[in-house]
LUMFI-230773 format. One line per 2 residues: their letters; for each residue x, y, z of N, C-alpha, C, O. Coordinates in steps of 0.2 Angstrom, whole numbers, plus 5000, padded with zeros to 4 digits. Layout:
! LUMFI-230773
A	X/Y/Z/X/Y/Z/X/Y/Z/X/Y/Z  ...
This chain:
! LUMFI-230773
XX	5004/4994/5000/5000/5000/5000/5004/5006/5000/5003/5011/4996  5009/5007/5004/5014/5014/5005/5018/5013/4997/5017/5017/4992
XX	5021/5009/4997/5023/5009/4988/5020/5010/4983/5023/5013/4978  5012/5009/4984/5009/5011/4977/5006/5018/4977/5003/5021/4973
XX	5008/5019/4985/5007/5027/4986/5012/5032/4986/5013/5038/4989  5016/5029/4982/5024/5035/4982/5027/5034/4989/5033/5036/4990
XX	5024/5032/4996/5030/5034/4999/5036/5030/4999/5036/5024/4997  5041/5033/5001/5048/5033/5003/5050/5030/5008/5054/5025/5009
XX	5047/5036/5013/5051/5036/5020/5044/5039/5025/5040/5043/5024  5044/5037/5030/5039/5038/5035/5043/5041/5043/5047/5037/5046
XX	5042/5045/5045/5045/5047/5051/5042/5047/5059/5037/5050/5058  5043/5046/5062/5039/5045/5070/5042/5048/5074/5048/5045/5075
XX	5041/5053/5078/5044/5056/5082/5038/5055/5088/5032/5054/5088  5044/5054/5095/5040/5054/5100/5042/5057/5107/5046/5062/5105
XX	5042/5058/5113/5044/5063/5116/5041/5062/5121/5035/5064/5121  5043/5061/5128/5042/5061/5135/5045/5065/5141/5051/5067/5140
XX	5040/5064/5147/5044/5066/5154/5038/5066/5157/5033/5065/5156  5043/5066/5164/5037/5066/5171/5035/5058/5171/5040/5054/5172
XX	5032/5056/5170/5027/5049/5169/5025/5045/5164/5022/5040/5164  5025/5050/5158/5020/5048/5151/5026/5051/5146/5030/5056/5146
XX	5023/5046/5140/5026/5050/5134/5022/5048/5130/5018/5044/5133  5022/5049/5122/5016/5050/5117/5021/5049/5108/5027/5048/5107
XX	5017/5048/5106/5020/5049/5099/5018/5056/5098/5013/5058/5101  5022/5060/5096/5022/5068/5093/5019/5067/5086/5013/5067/5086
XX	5022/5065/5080/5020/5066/5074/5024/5062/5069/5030/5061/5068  5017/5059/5065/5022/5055/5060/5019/5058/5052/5014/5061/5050
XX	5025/5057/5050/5027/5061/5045/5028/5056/5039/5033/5053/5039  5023/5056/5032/5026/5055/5025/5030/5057/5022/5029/5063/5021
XX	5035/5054/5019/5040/5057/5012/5039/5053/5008/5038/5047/5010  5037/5056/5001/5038/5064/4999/5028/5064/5003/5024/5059/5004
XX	5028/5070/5005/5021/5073/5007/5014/5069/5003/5012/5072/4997  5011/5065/5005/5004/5062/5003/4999/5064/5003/4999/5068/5007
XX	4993/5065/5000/4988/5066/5000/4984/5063/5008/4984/5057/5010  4980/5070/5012/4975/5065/5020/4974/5060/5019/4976/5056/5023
XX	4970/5057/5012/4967/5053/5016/4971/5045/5017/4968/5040/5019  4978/5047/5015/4980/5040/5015/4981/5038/5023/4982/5033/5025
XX	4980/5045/5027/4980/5043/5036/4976/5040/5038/4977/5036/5043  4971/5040/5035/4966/5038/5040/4962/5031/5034/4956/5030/5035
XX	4966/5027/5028/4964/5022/5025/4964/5017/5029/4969/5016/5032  4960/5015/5030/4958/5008/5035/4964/5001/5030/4965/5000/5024
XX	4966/4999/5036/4971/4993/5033/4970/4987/5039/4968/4989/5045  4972/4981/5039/4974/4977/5042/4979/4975/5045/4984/4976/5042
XX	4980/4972/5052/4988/4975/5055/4988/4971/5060/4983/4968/5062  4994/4969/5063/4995/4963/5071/4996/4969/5075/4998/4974/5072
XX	4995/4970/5084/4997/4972/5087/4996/4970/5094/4991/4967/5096  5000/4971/5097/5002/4969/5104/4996/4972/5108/4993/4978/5106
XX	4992/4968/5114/4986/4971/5118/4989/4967/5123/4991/4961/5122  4989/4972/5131/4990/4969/5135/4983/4966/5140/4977/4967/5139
XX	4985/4963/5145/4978/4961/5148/4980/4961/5156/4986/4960/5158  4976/4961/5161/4978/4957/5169/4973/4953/5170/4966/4953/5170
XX	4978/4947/5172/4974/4941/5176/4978/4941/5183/4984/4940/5184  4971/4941/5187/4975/4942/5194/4981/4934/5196/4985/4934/5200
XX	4978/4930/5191/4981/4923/5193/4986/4924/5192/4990/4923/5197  4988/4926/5186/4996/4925/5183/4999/4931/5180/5004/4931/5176
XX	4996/4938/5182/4999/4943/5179/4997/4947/5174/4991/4947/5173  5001/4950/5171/5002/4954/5164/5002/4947/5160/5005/4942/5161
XX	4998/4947/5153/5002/4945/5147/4998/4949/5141/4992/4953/5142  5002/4948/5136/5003/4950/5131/5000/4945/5122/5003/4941/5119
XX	4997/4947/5122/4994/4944/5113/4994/4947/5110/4993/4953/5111  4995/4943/5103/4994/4948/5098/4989/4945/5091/4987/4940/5088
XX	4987/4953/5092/4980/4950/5088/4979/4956/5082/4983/4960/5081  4975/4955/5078/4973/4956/5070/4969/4960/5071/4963/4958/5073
XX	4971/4967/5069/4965/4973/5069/4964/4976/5064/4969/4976/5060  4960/4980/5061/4958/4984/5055/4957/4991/5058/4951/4993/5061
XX	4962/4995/5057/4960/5004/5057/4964/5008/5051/4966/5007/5045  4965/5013/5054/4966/5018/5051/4975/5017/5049/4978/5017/5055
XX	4979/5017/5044/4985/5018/5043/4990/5022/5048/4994/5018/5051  4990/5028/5050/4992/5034/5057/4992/5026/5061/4998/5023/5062
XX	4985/5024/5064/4985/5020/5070/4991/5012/5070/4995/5011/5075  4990/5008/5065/4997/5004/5061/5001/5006/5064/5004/5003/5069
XX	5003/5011/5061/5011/5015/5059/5013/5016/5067/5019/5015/5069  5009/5019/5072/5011/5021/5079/5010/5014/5083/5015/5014/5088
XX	5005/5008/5083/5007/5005/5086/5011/5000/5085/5011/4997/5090  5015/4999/5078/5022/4998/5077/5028/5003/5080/5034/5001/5081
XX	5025/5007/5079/5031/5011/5082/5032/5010/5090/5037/5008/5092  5027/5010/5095/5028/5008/5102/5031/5001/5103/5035/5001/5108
XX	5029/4996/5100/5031/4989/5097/5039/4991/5098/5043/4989/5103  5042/4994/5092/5048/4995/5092/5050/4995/5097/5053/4990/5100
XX	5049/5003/5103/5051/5009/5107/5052/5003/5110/5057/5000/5110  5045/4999/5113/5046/4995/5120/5052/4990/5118/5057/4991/5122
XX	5053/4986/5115/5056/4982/5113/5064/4983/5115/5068/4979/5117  5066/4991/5116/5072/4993/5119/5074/4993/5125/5080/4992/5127
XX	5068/4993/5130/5069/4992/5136/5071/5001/5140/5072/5002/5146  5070/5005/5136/5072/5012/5138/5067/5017/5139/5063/5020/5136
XX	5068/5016/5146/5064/5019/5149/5066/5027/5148/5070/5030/5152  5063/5031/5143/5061/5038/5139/5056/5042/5141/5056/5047/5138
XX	5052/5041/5145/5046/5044/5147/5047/5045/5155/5044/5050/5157  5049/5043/5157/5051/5045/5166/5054/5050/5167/5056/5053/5163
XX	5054/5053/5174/5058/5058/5177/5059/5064/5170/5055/5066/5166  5065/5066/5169/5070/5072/5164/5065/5068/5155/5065/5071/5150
XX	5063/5062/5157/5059/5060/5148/5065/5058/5146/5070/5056/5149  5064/5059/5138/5067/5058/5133/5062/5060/5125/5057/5063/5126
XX	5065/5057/5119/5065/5058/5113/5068/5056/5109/5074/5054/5109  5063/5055/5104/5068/5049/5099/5063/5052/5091/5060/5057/5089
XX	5066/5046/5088/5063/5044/5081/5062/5038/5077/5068/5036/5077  5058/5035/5075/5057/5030/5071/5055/5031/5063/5050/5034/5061
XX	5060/5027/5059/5061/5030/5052/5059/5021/5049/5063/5016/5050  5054/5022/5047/5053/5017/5040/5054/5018/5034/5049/5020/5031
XX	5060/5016/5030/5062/5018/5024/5059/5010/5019/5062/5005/5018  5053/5014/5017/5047/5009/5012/5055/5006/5008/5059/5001/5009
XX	5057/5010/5003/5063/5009/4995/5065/4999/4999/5064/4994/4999  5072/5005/5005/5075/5000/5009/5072/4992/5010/5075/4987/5008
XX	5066/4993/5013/5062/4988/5018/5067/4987/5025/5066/4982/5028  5069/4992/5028/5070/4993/5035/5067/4998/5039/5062/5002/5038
XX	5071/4998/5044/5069/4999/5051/5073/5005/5056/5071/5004/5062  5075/5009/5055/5080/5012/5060/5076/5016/5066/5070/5019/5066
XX	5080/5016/5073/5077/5020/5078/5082/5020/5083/5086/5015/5085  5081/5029/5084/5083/5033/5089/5080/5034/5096/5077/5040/5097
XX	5081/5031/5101/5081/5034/5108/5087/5037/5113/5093/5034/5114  5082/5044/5115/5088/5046/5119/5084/5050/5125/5079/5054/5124
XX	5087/5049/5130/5086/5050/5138/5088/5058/5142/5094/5059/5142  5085/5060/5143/5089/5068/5145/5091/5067/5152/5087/5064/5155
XX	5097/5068/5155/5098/5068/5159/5099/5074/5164/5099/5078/5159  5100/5077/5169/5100/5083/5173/5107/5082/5178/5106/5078/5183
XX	5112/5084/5177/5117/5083/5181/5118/5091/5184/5116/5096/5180  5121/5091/5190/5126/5096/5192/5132/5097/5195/5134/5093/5200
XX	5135/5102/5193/5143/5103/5196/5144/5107/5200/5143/5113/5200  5147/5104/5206/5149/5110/5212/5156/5116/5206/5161/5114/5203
XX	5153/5123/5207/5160/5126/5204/5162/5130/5211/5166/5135/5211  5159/5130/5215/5162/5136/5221/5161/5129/5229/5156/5124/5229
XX	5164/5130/5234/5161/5127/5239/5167/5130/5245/5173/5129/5246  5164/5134/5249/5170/5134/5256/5167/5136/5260/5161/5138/5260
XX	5173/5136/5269/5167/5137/5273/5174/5144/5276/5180/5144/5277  5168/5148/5277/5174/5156/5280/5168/5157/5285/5162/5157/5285
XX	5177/5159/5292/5173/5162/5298/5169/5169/5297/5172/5173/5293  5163/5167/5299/5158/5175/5301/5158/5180/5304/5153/5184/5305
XX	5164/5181/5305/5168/5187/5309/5172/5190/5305/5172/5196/5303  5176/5184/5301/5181/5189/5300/5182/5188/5291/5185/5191/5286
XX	5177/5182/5290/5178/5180/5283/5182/5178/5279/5182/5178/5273  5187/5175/5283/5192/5171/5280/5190/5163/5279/5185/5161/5283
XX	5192/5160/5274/5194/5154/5274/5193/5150/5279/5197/5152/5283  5189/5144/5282/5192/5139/5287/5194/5133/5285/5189/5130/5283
X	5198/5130/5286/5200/5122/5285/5195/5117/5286/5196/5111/5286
């Protein structure tokens, strides 16, 4: 379907912090006509479930939507698969590039982090304002 629609290349950007992250926006090359976002297609995707017996698990099953919906829940597919926790505390951000031509896959995740450097530190008597050991 994407081949016989000229695309190329599809991009997925995504972007978190605090507790949550989101896909931002996914982008066709070269630029498509709307309604190829929202053509209903066919697609596997991961659904999680709880059973208090035995947990979390995970199936995957055959669904019918909208192109946009495919392409994102492939992209979390990917994200999770890395194990990078991107959305917590400071977040993170990434990209996921499907290059149709090619037939791969490439993705970037990257974590922000917040460091700091002591650049000054001493203790001086209150009297007289010198230096103390």
């Amino acid at each position: 379907m994407l081949r016989e629609h000229k695309v190329e290349r599809i991009s997925v950007r995504f972007a978190g912090y605090g507790d949550t992250g989101s896909i931002e926006e996914i982008s066709y090359f070269p630029t498509v006509k709307a309604d190829i976002h929202n053509r209903p297609i066919r697609y596997k995707k991961f659904t999680s479930s709880f059973n208090s017996d035995i947990g979390w698990t995970e199936q995957l099953v055959e669904t019918t939507g909208p192109l946009d919906d495919a392409i994102e829940s492939l992209s979390y597919d990917y994200i999770q698969e890395t194990g990078v926790d991107w959305y917590n505390n400071e977040g993170g951000f990434g990209e996921l590039i499907v290059d149709v031509v090619a037939g791969s896959v490439s993705l970037s995740v990257s974590v922000n982090q917040t460091y700091s450097i002591t650049e000054f530190s001493a203790i001086r008597d209150i009297l007289t304002g010198e230096e103390v050991d």
